[in-house]
N, C-alpha and C positions, 0 to 999 in steps of 0.2 A: 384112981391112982394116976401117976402120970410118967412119965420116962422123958429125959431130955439128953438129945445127941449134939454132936458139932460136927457143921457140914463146912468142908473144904472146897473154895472156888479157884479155879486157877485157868482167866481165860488167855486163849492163844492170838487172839485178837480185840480192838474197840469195838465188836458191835454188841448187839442184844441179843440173850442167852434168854430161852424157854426150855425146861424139861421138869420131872414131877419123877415123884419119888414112890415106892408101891411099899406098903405096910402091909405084913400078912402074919395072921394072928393065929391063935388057936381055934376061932370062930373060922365060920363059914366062909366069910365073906372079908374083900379085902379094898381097904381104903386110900386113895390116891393122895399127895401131896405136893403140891404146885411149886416150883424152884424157880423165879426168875434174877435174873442180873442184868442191868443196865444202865447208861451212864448220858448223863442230857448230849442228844446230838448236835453238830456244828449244821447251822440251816444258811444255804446261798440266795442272795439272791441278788437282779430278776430271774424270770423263767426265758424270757424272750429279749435276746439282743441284738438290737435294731443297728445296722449297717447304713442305713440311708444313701445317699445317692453317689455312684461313680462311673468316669467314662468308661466305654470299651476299653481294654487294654490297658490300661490305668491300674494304679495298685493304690488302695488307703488303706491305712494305717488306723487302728482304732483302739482306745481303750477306754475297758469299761468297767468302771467299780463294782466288782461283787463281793459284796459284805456276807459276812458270817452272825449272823443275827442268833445262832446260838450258845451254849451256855459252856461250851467249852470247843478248843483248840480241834483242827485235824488236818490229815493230809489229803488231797486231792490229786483225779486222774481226768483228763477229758479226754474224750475219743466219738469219732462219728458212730448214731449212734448204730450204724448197718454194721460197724465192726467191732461190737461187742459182743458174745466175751472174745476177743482179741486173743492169738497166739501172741503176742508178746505187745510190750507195751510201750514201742519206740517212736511211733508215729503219732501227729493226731492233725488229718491236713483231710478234707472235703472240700474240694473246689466250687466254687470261688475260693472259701473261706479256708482259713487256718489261721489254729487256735495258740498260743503260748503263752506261757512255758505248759507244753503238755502235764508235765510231772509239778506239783507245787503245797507245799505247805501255807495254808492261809488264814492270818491270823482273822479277827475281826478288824474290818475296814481295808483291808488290802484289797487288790486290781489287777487283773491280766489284759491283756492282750489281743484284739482281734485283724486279722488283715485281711483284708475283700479285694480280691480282683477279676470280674468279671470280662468274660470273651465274646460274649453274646449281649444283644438288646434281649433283655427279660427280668422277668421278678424273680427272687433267687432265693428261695428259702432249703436252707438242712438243721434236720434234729442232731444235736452231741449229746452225749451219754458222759454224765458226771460222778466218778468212782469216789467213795470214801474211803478214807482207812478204816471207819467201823464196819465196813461191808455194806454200806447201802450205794443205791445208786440210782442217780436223777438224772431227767432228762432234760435239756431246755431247746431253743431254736433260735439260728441264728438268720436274721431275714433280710433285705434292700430292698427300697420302695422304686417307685421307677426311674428307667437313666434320665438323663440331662433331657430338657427339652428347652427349645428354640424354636421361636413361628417369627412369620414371616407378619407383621399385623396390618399395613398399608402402606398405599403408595402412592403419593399425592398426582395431582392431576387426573387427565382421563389417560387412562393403559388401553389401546384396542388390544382384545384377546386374538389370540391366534386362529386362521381362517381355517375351513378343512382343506386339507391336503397340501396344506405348510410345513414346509422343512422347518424340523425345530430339533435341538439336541435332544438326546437321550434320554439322560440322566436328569436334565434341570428341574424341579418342584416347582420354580416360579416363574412368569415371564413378564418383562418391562420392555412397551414398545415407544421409543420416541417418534413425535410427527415430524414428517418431514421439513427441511429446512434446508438452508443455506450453507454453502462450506463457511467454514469459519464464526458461524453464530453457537454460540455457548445455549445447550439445552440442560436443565437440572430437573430432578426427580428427589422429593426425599422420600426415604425409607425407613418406617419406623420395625424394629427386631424387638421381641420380649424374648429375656432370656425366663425361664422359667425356675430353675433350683440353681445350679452350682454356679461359682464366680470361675469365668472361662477369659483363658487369653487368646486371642485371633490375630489372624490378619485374612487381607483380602488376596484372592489371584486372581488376573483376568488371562482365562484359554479358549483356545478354538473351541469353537462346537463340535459336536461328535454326530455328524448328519447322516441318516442312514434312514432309504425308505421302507417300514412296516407294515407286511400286511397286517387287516384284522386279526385280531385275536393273536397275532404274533409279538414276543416278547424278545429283546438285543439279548444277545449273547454278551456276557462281560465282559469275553475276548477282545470284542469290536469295542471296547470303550479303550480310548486312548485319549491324553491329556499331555498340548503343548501349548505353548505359553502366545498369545496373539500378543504379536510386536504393532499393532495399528496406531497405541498412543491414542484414541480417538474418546475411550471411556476412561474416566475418573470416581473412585469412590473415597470419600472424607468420611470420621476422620482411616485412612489404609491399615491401621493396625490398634490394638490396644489391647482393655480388658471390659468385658462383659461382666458388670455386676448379680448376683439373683437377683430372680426375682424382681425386673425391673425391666421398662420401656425403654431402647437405646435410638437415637433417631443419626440415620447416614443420608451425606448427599454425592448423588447419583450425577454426573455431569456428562454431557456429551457435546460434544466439539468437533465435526472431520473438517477434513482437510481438503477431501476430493469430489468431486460427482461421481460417488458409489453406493452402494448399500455394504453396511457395518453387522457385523453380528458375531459376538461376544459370547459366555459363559462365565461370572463373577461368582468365584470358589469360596465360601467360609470357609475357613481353615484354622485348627484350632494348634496352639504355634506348639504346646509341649509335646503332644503325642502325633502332631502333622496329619489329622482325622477332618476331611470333607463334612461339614453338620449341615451345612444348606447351598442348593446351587441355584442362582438365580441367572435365566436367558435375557438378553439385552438385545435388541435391532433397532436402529437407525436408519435410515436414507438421506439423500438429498437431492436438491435441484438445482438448477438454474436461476440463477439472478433475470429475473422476467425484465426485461427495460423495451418500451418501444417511443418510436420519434415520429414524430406528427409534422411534418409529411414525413414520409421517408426520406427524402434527399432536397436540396436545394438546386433547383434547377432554374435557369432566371432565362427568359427568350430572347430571341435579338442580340443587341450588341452593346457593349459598355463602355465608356472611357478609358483607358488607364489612367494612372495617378488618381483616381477620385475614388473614394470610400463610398462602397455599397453595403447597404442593410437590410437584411431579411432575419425573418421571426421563426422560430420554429419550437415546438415543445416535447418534451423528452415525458415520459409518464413511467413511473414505476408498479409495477404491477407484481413486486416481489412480498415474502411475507417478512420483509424488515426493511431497514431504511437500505439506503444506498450511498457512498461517499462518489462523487464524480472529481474527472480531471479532464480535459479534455486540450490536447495538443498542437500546439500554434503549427501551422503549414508557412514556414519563413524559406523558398528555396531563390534560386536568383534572381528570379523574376517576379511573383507572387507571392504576398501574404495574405493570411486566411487569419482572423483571431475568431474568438467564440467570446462571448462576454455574457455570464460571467463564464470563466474560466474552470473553475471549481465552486465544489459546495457538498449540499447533501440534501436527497431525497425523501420526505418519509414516505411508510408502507400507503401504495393506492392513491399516490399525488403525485402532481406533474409541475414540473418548471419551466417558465417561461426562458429560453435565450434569446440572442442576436448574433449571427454570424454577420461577421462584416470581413468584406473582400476590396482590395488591391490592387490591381495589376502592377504589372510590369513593364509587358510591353503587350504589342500587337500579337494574340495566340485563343487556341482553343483549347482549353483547360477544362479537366476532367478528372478528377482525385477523389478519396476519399479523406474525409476528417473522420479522424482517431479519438473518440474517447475513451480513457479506461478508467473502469469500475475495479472498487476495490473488493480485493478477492475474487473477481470475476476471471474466469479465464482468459475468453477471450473478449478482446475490446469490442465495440459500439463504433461501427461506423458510418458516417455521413457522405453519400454520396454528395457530388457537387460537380455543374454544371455550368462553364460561361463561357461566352465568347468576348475578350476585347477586342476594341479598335482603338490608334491611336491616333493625333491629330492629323487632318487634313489639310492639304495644300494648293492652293491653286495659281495655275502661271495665266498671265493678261494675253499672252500669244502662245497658239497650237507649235507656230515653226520661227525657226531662225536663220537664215540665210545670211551668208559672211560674203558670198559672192566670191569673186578670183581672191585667193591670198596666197603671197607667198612663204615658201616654207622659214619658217623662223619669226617671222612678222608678227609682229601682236595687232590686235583687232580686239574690238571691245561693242559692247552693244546695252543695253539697260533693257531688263526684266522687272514686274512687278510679281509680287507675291502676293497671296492674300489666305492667310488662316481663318478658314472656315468653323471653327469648331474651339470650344471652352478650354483648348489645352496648348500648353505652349508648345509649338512647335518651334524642333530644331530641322535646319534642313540641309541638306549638301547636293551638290550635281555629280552625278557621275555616270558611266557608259550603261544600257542597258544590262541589269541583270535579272535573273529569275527572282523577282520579291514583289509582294502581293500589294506593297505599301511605296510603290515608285507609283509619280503623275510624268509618265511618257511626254517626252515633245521633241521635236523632229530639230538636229543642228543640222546644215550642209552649207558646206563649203570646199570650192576649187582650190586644192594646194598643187603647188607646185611647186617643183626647187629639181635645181642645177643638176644635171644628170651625164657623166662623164662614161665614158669607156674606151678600152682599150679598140684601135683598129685591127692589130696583130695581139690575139692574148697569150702565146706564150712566144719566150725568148729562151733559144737554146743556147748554151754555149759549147759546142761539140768538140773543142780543143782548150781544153783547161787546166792548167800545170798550177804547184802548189807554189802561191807567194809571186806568179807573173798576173801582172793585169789582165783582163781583157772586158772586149769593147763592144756593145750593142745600142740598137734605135727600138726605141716603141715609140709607135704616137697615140696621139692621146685626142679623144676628138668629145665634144660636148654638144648633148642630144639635143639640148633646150636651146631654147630663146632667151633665157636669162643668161648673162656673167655668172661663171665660175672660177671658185679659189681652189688651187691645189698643191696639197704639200706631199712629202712621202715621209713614211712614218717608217719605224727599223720591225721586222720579223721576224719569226722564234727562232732562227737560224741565226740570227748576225754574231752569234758568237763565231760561229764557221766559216763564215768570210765576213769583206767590207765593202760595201756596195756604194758608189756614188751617181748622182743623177746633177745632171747640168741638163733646163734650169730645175731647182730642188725643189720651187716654188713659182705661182706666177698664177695668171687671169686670164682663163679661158672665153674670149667673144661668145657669144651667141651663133650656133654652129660652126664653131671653129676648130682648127686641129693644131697640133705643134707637135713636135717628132724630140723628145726626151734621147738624150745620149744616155750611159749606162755603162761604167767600169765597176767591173768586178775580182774582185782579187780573195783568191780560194788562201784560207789559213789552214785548212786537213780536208781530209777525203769528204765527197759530196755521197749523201745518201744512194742517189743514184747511180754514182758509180760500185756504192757496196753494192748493188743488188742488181748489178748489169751480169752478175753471173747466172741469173732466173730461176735462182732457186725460192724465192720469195723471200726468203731473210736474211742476215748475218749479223757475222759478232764482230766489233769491232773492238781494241786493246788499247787503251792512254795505260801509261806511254807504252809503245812498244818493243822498246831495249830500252837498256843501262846495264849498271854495277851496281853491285851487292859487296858493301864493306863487310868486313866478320862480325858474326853476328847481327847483322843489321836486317832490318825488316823493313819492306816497302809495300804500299799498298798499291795497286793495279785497279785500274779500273774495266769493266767489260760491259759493254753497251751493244744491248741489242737492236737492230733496227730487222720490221718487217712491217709488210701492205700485202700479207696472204695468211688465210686462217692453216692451220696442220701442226701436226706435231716435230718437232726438230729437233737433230743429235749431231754433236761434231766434238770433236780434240781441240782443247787447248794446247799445243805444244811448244813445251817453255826447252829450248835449246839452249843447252850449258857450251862451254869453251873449254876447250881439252876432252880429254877420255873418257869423259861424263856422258851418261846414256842420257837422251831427250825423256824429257817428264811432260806425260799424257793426264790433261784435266778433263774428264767428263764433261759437257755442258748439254742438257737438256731448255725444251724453253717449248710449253704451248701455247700457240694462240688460238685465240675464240674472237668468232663477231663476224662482220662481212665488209670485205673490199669493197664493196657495189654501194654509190649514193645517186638519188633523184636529185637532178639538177634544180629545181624548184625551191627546195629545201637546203640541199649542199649538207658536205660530212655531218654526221651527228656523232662527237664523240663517246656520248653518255648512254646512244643507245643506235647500234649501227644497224639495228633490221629493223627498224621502225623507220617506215614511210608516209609520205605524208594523208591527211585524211580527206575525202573527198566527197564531192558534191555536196547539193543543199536541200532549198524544198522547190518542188517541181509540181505542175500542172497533172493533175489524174489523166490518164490517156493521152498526153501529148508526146513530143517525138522523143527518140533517143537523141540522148545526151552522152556525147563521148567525148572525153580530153585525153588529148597526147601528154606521156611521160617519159623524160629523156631521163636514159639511167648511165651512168658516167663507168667505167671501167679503167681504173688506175694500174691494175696489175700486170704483168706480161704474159696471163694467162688469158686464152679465150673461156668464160664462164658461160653455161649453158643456164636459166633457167628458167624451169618448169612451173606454167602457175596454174592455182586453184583455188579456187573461190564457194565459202560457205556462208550461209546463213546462219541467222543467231538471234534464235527463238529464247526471247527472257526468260518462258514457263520452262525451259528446257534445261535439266538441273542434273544432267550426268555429267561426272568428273573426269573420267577417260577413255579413253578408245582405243583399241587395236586393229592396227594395219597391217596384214598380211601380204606385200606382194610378191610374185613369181617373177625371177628372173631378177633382171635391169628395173632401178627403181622408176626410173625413167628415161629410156632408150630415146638416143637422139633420132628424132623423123626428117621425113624430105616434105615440101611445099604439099604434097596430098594427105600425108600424115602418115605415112606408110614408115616401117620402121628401119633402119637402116643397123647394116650388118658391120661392126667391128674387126676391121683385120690382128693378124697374132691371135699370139696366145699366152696368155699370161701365167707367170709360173704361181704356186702355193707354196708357201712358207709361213711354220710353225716358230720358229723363236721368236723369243720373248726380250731380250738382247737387244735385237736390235729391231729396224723398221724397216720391214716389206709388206710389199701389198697383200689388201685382208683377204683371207679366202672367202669364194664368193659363192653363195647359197641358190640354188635352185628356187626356194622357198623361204621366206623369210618374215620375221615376226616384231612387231615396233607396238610399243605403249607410248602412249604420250595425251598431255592432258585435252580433255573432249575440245574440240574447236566453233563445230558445229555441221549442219549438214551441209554436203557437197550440193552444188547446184550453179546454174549456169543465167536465172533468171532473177531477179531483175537485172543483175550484174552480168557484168561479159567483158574479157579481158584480149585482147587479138593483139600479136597472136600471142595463142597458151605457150609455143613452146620457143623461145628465142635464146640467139645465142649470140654474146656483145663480145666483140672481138677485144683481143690484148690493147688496152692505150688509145682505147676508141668508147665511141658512147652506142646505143642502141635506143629505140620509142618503141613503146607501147602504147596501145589506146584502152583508155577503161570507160566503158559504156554504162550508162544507168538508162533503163525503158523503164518509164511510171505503167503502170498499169491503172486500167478502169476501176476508178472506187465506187463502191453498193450506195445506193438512195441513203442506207443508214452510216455509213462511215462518214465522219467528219475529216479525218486525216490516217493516215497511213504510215507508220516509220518504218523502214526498210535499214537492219541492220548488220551487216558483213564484213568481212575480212576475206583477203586476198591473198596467201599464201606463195611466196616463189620458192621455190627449191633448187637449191645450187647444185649444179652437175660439173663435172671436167671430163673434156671427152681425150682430153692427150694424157698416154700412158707414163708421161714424165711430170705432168703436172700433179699426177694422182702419189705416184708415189718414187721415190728416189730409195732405191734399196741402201739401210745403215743411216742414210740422214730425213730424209722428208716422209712424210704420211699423213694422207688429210682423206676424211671421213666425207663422206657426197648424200648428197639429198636427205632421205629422212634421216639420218643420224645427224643431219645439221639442222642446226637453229634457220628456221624460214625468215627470208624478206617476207613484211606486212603491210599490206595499207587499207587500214579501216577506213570501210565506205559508209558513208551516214547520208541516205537522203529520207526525204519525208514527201510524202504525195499528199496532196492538197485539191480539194475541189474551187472549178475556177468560177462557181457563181458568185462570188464576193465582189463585184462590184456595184458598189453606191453613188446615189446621185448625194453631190457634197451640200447640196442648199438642202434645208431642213424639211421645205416645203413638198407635197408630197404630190401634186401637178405641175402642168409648166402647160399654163391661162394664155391664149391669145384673143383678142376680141378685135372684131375687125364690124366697118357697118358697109349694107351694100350700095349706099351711099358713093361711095370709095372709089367704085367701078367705072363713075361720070366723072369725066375730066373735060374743061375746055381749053381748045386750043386757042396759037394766036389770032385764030378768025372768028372767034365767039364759036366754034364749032364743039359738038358738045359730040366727042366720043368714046365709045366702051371701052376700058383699058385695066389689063389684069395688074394683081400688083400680090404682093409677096411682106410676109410679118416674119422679120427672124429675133429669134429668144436666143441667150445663154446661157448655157449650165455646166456645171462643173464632173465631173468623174471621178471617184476616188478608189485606189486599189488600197483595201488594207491585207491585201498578202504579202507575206516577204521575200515573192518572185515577180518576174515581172508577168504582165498579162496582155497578150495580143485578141485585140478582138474587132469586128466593124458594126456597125450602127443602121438599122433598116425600120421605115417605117412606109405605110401604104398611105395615096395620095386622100386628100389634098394637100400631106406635108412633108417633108424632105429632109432629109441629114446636110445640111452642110454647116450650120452650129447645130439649131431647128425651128426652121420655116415652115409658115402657113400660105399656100398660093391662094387666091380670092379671086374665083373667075365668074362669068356668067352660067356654067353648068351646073352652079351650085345651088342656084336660084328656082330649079327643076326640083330639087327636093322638097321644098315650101308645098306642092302639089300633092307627094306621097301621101298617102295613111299612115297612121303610128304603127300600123303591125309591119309597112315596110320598111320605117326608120329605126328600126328596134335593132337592128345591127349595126348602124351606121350612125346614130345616134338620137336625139330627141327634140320635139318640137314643143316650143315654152310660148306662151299666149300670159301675154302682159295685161296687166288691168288696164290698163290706154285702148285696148284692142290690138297693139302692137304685137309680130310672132318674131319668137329668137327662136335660130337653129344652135342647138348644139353639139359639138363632134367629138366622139371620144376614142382613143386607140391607145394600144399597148406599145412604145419603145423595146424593140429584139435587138440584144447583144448575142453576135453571135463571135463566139472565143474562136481562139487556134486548135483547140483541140475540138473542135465539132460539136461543141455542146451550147446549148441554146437558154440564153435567160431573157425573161420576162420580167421586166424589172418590176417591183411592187409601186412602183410610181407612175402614173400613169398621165397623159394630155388630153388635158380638155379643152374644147377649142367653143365660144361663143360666138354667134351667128346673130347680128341685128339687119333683118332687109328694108 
């Protein structure tokens, strides 16, 4: 039999339903019935999707088709698959990755979503858990294969690796060393990169290193990595930026260029431009050197002496020994006198070869030149120089006579004489005559000539006129007398005064005989006051007023003139008082007025306007150890003061290079003395006075302190001035004598210069001359500028005399023959007889030289003679060991004997010193 039911399905969800159904009967046993429902499920796929390659920090973006390959529609959930089953179902994000749209209905053939962005270098796999709406649920994996890679593949040339215990960056993976070179030569490296997967965009950066020394096994702190940018310019990488294809060989060049003699060292940063991510760092060092150039010789040095005007040529080679070529220039030497060329001039070197030049030299004039020639090398710091070595000379001159003697001439007269010239030497000479000066290239030859000319002077030289009114004549004699033996003309000429009076002379003109005199009349007619008279009041100066009255219209303005006249140094103060007419108070003008310089002139010399303490310069060149030499100095005193002064004398040591000195002295700078030197006592007593107002005498110090520039040291030898302390009366003159004692010069001195100065210092010993309270005040001794008179002699050794004939004997030959004479009776008798020779002397010093002449017999000074007697004829007898002083005996091949006589000529000088002249007399003997 059979039973049929109807079972009712109603599911709550898509998935697949198992359950079974239990029949139980009236039998024992009870039988199961199997219940399923189900509906073809939706299948995805793949199971695994691949991510493949992205940078650190980088986000891609991926989608991937998952197809529904089954038989009917559903909805889908993804979620990682650690967070299943999920409180809820909002998320679906596993780092890297994350999945979207979490939530999605997917037909057949639709696509989701996946985005990778990884924070670490690693491979990255996570399982997601794939929810159905029938209730099942699949797993798949989402994975990336490895990041980016970029190598480093080669690098042309040879790289030296790095030494031990070379500072090298940090950080760098690679190192590029270029060999050393030259500034300025360009060195390239290429560099070939594979990039390996992704297409990357770059650029390059070049930074300092990051130098830091490590011990073993010790690793940099990231802290200590630090990156700034090296401004040296010196490293280049092409092409600086772009894009890196996959998968692909990229080839960069590497350029290095300095600029300086240093060593370089770089760090070039790959840098990837979107995410700013360092992928590769590569070290770079550099160095460089020296442009190596040497010259063969080193310098041009040429011996002896050269022409000027004429072109000299010397060779010399330059060799380069750098590791590239060389560009040369080398610098003409054009200064006023000399040129230097180099030929060639410029060029170029290459590496480890040499160029031949030619310097060729110039002159100019007569010198000895010593420079260097300049060549510069390009890019070379510093220049190549050639030393250089010459001496010129230029033409030579020679006169046909040593001397020229004019004989008497008188003054004004012309005289004439003929000279030959004769140029010794390849170059033109130009010539001129003129007085000896210090020059290397003068040919010396001696003029002299007696001048003479007409020499006049007054009998009476001054003429007073001691009653002199303004605008009345008056009437004086001078005569006039001429010293010479020539005619003299004479006129009178007007002087700086003649505006101030008008002087006439009868006669004005006229011809003075030959020792003759004539007595000159003389009217004088005064037009204003005579200087003399302003300063007859002895205060040393005054002011004198053009004009001295008038009228002043209204308003009107006149000028005044005010003329000072003085012949004494100090300071001066007085009133102009301009005296009005009527009730009018007199108007007081200040007038101040210093003078500087000194009253006092050497009569020798006479005033010096330009320079009134400067005396004349004295002596010359003198004999070593011969006598004092002292000349009188007449010093003139124009003022109406008696001046005191005090002298002193230093020496002046060239080597002696201090600037100034201080004088300290006590008391009186220098106290007037008596004839033993003792010092003598000042009567009064002089007051002290502080204002400033006016002039009174300076308060006077106990001790006192003077600077003043160094002079030299004090001393009294070889110099000597008597006497030191004199005092020249008012309107009167005074002598001194200045002494020079040469002293004895050493075996090795050749001359001796003796350099000094003479120092006077002005005193006043009247209490009125020194100072006039309110108008006068005049400063004494060191606080005044010194009288000087530079002493220059030179001490000279007196063996300088030479015999003037060239020859270097003086031969007499006599036979004894000579000695028979017959007289008027055929009588045959002995009779002595006498040979005189002449020779010449010549002094080449530029003093004179005393000396006398001594020679032992048989010969005699008076030019010099040989006397020829019968005693002489006794020597023929002697031995040679006794004529061995006296001379030698000569045996003729005839059998004839000659005596010969030899002696030394003794000049004995003035000053005691003895020479033996290197010329000597020989004297032949035939009996």
């Amino acid at each position: 039999m059979s039973s049929k039911y109807t079972l009712r399905f109603a599911p709550d969800s898509l998935g697949d339903f198992k359950d079974f159904m239990m029949v139980q009967t009236e039998s024992q046993h009870l039988f199961v019935v199997p219940i399923e429902a189900r509906r073809p499920p939706p299948v995805l796929t793949p199971r695994v999707l691949d991510c493949g390659y992205c940078l650190v920090g980088g986000v891609k973006f991926l989608e991937f088709m998952c197809q529904n390959v089954g038989l009917s529609a559903g909805t889908f959930y993804i979620i990682p698959k650690d967070q299943w089953p999920a409180p809820n179902l909002r998320f679906s994000e596993k780092p890297p990755f994350a999945v979207g749209p979490c939530v999605f209905s997917l037909q057949p053939g639709e696509a989701i979503v996946v985005v990778f962005f990884p924070t670490t270098v690693e491979h990255c796999s996570q399982p997601f858990a794939i929810i159905c709406d029938n209730c099942q649920v699949k797993y798949i994996s989402l994975e990336e294969s490895q990041l980016v890679g970029v190598e480093l593949v080669s690098i042309s040339g040879e790289n030296e690796p790095l030494t031990a215990g070379e500072m090298h960056d940090l950080t760098a993976e690679h190192f590029v060393r270029f060999s050393e070179c030259h500034p300025h030569i360009e060195q390239q490296k290429r560099l070939v990169i594979r990039n390996n997967h992704l297409e990357l965009a770059f650029h390059w950066q070049i930074m300092k290193p990051n130098l830091r020394s490590l011990l073993p096994g010790e690793t940099h702190e990231p802290s200590h990595i630090q990156f700034h940018p090296d401004t040296n310019d010196v490293y280049h990488m092409s092409p600086p930026s772009g894009l890196l294809a996959p998968c692909q060989e990229h080839e960069f060049l590497l350029t290095f260029c300095p600029k300086e003699l240093k060593d370089y060292h770089s760090v070039f940063h790959l840098v990837l431009r979107d995410i700013n991510v360092i992928i590769m760092d590569i070290e770079v060092k550099g160095s460089t050197e020296l442009y190596r150039v040497l010259l063969e010789p080193y310098g041009v040095i040429i011996p002896g002496e050269i022409f000027i005007s004429i072109a000299t040529h010397r060779q010399f080679k330059m060799w380069n020994h750098s590791k590239t070529f060389i560009l040369f220039q080398w610098e003409r030497l054009n200064s006023s006198s000399h040129v230097i060329d180099v030929e060639p001039s410029a060029g170029r070197i290459e590496e480890n070869e040499c160029f031949d030049f030619e310097v060729i030299v110039t002159g100019g004039k007569p010198d000895k030149l010593k420079t260097n020639l300049v060549c510069n090398i390009q890019h070379r710091h510093e220049p190549v120089k050639l030393p250089i070595e010459i001496s010129f000379k230029g033409p030579t001159v020679k006169l046909s006579v040593p001397c020229v003697d004019f004989g008497l001439v008188r003054l004004g007269d012309e005289v004439q004489t003929t000279l030959s010239l004769t140029n010794t030497t390849p170059l033109e000479a130009c010539w001129m005559f003129k007085e000896k000066i210090n020059n290397k290239q003068h040919s010396p030859f001696w003029i002299q000539a007696v001048v003479q000319s007409p020499q006049v002077c007054f009998l009476n030289c001054k003429l007073v006129f001691s009653d002199l009114y303004l605008g009345v004549p008056s009437t004086g004699t001078v005569t006039l007398f001429n010293q010479t033996l020539l005619p003299s003309h004479f006129s009178w000429l007007q002087g700086k005064q003649a505006s101030l009076c008008t002087a006439t002379f009868d006669p004005s003109s006229g011809i003075l005989g030959p020792n003759a005199t004539m007595n000159i009349n003389v009217n004088l007619t005064s037009h204003t006051d005579f200087v003399t008279g302003l300063l007859a009041h002895g205060n040393g100066a005054a002011f004198m007023v053009q004009p001295d009255s008038g009228q002043l219209g209204p308003f009107e303005t006149k000028t005044v003139d005010v003329t000072a006249y003085c012949l004494m140094w100090g300071e001066y103060r007085d009133h102009l008082i301009c005296k009005q007419v009527g009730d009018l108070e007199p108007m007081h003008i200040t007038m101040r007025m210093t003078v500087k310089g000194c009253p006092l002139y050497f009569q020798m010399i006479g005033p010096q306007p330009d320079d009134q303490c400067q005396g004349p310069t004295m002596f010359g060149t003198h004999l070593s150890g011969g006598d004092t030499i002292s000349q009188p100095l007449r010093i003139n005193n124009p003022t109406m003061f008696d001046i005191q002064v005090d002298w002193e004398i230093y020496n002046i040591d060239e080597n002696d290079h201090t600037l100034i000195e201080l004088v300290m002295p006590c008391g009186d700078h220098f106290p007037l003395k008596d004839d033993d030197g003792n010092e003598l006592l000042k009567g009064g007593k002089e007051k002290e006075y502080e204002e400033e107002e006016h002039l009174y005498p300076a308060k006077k110090n106990f001790i006192s302190v003077h600077t003043r520039p160094y002079i030299g040291s004090l001393s009294d030898s070889p110099y000597s001035i008597i006497p030191q302390q004199i005092v020249i009366p008012a309107k009167s003159t005074g002598c001194i004598h200045v002494s020079f004692t040469p002293f004895n010069l050493s075996e090795s001195q050749c001359e001796s210069r003796c350099v000094g100065v003479a120092c006077g210092f002005l005193n006043l010993n009247s209490e009125k001359a020194v100072c006039i309270p309110g108008k006068v005040r005049r400063d004494l001794a060191l606080d005044l500028q010194p009288v000087k008179l530079d002493l220059l002699g030179t001490i000279k050794p007196a063996l300088l005399v030479q015999l003037e004939d060239d020859s270097e004997t003086l031969e007499f030959n006599a036979s004894a023959g000579d000695l028979l004479r017959v007289e008027s009776d055929n009588e045959v008798v002995v009779s002595e007889f006498s040979i005189v020779e002449s020779f010449q002397l010549r002094n080449i010093k530029e003093t004179p030289l005393h000396f006398k002449l001594e020679t032992q017999p048989p010969f005699s000074v008076v030019k010099v003679a040989f006397h020829c007697s019968l005693s002489l004829l006794d020597l023929l007898n002697h031995t040679e060991e006794d004529l061995s002083l006296a001379g030698s005996l000569i045996h003729t091949k005839t059998g004839r004997k000659k005596l010969r006589l030899q002696q030394n000529l003794l000049i004995h000088h003035s000053n005691n010193n003895l020479q033996s002249s290197s010329q000597f007399l020989q004297i032949s003997f035939t009996p």
